[in-house]
N, C-alpha and C positions, 0 to 999 in steps of 0.2 A: 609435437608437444601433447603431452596428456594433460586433462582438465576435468576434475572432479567437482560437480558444481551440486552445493546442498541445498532442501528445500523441505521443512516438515511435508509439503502437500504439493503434489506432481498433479494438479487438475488447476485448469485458469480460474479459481474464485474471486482472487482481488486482485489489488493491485500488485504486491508483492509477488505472487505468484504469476503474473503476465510476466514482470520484469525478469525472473529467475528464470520461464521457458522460452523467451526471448535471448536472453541471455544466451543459453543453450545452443538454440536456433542457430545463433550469430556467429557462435564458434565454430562450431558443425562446419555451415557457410564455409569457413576463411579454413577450412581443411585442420582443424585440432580434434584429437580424438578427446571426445568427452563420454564419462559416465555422469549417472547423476543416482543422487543418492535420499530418499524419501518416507517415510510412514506407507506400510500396506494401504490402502484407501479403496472402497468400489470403484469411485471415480477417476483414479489415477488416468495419468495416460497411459498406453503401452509402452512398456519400456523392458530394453535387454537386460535390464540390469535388475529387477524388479525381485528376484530371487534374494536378491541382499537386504530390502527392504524390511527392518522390523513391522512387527502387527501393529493392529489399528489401536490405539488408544485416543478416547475421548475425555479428559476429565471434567468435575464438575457436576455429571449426572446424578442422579439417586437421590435417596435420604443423606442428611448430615452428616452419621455413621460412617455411610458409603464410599461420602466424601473424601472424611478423613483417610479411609486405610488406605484409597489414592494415593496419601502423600508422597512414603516413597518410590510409587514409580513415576511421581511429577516431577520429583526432584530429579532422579537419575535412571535410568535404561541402562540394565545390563546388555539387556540384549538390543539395542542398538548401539551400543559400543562393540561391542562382539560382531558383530554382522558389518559393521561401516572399518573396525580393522580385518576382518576379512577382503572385504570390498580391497580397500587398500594395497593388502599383499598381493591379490591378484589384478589390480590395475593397474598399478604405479604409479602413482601423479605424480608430475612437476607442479602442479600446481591444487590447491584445495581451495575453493570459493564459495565460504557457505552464506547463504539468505538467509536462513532460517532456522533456528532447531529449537527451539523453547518449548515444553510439554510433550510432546510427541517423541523428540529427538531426544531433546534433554542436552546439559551442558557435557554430560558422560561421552560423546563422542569426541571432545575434545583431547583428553588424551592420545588414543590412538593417532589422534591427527600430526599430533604433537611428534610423537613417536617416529611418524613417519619420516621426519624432517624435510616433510617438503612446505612452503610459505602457503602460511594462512591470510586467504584475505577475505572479509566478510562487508556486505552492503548493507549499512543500516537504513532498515525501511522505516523504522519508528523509534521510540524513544527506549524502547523493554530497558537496555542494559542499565536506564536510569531510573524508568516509572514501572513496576511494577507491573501494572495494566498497563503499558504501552504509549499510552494515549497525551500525557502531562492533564488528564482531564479527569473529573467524575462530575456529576451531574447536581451533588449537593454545590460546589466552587466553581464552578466550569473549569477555565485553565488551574492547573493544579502543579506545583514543586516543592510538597511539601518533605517529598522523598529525599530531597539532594541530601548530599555526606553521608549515604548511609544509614537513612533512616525510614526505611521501606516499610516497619510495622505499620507506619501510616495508613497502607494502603490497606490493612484493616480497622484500623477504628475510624478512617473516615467513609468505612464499605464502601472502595473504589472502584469494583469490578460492577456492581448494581445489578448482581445475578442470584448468590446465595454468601452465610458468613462461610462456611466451608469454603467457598471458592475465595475468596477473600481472604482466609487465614493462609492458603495454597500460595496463591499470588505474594502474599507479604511473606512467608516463608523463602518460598523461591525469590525473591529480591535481595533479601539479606544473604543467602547463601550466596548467589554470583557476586554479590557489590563484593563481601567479603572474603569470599574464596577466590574471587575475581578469575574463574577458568577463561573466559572470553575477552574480557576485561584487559587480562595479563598475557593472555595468550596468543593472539589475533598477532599479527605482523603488519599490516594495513587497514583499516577501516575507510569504505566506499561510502562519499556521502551524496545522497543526490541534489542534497539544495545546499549554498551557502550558510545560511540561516543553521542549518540541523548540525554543522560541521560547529559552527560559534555555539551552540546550546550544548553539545559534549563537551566544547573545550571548557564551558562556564562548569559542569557537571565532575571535573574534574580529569578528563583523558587528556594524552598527552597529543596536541596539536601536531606533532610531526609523522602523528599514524593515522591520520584522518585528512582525507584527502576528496576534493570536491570532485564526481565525476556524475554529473545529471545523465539521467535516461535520455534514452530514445523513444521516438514518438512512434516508429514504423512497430507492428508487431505482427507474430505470427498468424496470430487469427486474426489480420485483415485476409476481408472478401469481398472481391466485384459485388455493387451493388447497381444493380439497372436502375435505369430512373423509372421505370415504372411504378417499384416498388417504392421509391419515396414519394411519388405524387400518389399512391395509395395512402400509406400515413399521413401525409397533408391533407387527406378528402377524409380521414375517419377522425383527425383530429382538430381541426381547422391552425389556427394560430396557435401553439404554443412554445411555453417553454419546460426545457427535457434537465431532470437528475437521473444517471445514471451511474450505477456506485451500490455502494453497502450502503444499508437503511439503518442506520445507527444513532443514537444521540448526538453523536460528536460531530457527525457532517450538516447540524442546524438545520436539520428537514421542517421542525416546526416553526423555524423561523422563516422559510419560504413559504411554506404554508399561510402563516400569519400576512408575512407580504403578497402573495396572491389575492387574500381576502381585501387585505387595501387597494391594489393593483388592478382587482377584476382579471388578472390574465388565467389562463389556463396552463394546469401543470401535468405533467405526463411524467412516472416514476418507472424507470427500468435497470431493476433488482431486485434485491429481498435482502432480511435483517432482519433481528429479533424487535427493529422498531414498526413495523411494518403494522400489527394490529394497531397499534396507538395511533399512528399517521392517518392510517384511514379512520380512524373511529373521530378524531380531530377534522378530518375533512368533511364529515357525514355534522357535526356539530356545527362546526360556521358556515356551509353549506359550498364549500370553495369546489368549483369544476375540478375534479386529478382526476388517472383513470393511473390504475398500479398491473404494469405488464407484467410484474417478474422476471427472471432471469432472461436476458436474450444476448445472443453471441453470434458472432460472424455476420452475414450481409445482413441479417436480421436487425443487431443490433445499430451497425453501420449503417442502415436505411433512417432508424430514428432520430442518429444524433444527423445524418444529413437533412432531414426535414424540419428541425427544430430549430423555432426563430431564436431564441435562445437556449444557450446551454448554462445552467447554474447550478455554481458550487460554494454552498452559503455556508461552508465548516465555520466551525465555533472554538476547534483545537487549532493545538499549531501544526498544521497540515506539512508533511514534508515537500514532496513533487511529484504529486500524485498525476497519474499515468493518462487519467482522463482527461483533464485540461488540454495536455499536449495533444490526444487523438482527436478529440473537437475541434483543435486551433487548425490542424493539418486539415480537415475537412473543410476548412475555412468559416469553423461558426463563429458567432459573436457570443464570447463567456462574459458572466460576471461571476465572482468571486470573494470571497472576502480578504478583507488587508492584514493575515496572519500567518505568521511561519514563513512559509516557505512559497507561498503563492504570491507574493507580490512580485517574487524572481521572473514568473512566468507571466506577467501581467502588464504591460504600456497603459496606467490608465488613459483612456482616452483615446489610445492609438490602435491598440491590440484586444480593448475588450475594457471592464469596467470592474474596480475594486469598490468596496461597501464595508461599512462597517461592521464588525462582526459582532452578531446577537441581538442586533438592530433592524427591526421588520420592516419600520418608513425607511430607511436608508437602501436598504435592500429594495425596497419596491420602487424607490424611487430612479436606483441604480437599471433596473430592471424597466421600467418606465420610458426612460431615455433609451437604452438601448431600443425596446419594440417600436419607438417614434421615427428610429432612423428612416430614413427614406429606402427603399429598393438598394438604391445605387451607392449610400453611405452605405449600408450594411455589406455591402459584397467587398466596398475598398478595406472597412476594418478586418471583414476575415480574411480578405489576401493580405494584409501587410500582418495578419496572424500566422497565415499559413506560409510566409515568408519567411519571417522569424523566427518560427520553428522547423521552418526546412535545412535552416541557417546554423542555427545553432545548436538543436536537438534531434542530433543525426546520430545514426550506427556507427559511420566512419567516425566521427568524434568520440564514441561512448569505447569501441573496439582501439583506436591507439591511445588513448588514456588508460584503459584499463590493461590494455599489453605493457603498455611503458612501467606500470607499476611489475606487474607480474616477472616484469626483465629484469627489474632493481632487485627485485627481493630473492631471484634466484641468483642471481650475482653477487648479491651478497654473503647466501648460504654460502657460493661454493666459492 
């Protein structure tokens, strides 16, 4: 079987892009030939296919001008239309499964996919095809649906993107043309949801329940790597007790609201990533005087030394988090998470069994949540992260994500033909 699996961006940055080269991975593994199909990038990984990949586009940047004549290549790629029905005629898929293509890709590649007549099926990692900015969030309303039915210019007069009005008018442009031209929308044969929760928030939005189907990630990923214990009784001696955010440094993941709970808490925080919130956090950390140290980006045994040395691992989102990638590799590690009780995170969360939910945007509730957690004893704290790392050995497996997602991929070509 051939498997064409799409991604604006072929380099692990987030979450979304773990799951898409995992995805990959997993295929490969169980013997299906895959191409994969991406934006030119420095970063990219190597790939044979790399030759079909349209050039880099970044939007957004420049003067306001600049912005604008952006528009129509934000809206549509020629040339990655042209280049991914290339791709096509010379690979043949049975199957097409895109992640990703919004900006870079553009909804333009959907035709040829079309064309092709082989089943589209797509994994919603966020909310784009309903909010604009992705997110249901901006930072004047926090959770935010002001979009639903169709009514994306919102996502300009309430400047939801919180970057420039150029990008803003971009984002509301591009919302109304998909909601209404509905290329992805009408087009998709399947939609992949990874949380319950995000599966019931499209259905409310308007899609049609019987092409949204729940299939959660897996925790194992590529870039795990042997991590010696040397290396994490190192970052326990340079860091003493702490608790670890690892992830994008954004508004929406309520970083100043652990912040805030650290300062009540007294614990110490350790940040590994980066985000355009990243100046503000430290400059906020340097004002109440709270212990963090910000490692920046780390990957493989690197990273896996951190979240194994950290007494806790917190994730204090403010948005409706789908089932974000990190929870599950901290649980499999067997740490004690707390998190907050939105979206799609309470799926992933036993409170009190598996780790600890808080309220969200709440700094005493969080510190407090956090509080309890650092009191557990030694030997509580080892039982909650095994009956975590049970749980997700349990139920957020390859073998579960690989024949739920074949099963679909079965139906849909049996149906074509």
């Amino acid at each position: 079987m051939r498997l064409l699996v799409v991604h604006r961006i072929n380099y692990r940055k987030g979450g979304a892009e773990s799951v898409f080269l995992d995805h990959l991975q997993l295929f490969r593994e169980m013997v299906w030939e895959c191409a994969e199909f991406a934006m030119a990038h420095p970063d990219n990984l190597p790939s044979d296919w790399q030759g079909y990949f349209p050039s880099y586009f970044e939007p957004g940047e420049g003067s306001l001008v600049a912005q604008l004549a952006q528009v129509p290549r934000f809206l549509h790629s020629g040339e990655a239309a042209t280049r991914f029905a290339k791709l096509i005629a010379d690979f043949k898929p049975d199957v097409i499964h895109m992640h990703g293509l919004y900006q870079q890709l553009t909804a333009s590649i959907m035709a040829p996919a079309k064309a092709s007549g082989a089943p589209i099926v797509f994994t919603l990692h966020d909310f784009k095809l309903v909010c604009p900015t992705y997110y249901f969030y901006n930072s004047h309303d926090g959770v935010c649906e002001r979009c639903k039915g169709g009514r994306q210019w919102n996502a300009l007069l309430r400047r939801c993107s919180g970057v420039s009005l150029g990008k803003d008018a971009m984002f509301a442009l591009d919302g109304l043309v998909q909601w209404y031209g509905g290329a992805v929308r009408k087009g998709v044969d399947a939609f992949l949801c990874p949380s319950q929760f995000l599966r019931g928030k499209m259905t409310e939005h308007g899609f049609d329940p019987a092409r949204l189907h729940y299939v959660p990630n897996f925790f194992e990923t590529a870039d795990n790597a042997p991590v010696d214990a040397a290396a994490i009784t190192d970052v326990r001696d340079r860091y003493g007790r702490f608790v670890l955010f690892f992830g994008r440094l954004s508004p929406e993941k309520g970083l100043d609201v652990l912040i805030d709970a650290a300062a009540i808490g007294g614990f110490r925080l350790v940040f590994v990533g980066d985000g355009p919130q990243r100046p503000a956090l430290e400059a906020r950390v340097r004002e109440i005087g709270v212990v963090a140290d910000f490692l920046g980006h780390r990957r493989g045994a690197d990273l896996w030394a951190h979240v194994s040395a950290a007494a806790v691992v917190a994730l204090p989102s403010i948005w409706y988090e789908n089932a974000p990638k990190s929870v599950l590799e901290a649980q499999a590690r067997g740490r004690v998470v707390v998190t907050s009780a939105i979206g799609g995170l309470p799926e992933l969360i036993d409170d009190g069994i598996t780790g600890f939910l808080a309220r969200p945007g709440d700094s005493g509730d969080l510190a407090a949540r956090i509080g309890i957690a650092l009191a557990l004893s030694p030997e509580a704290a080892a039982a909650m992260g095994e009956a975590a790392r049970a749980r997700v050995s349990a139920t957020f497996t390859r073998e579960r994500y690989y024949r739920e997602t074949v099963q679909i991929y079965e139906e849909l070509i049996a149906r074509r033909r």
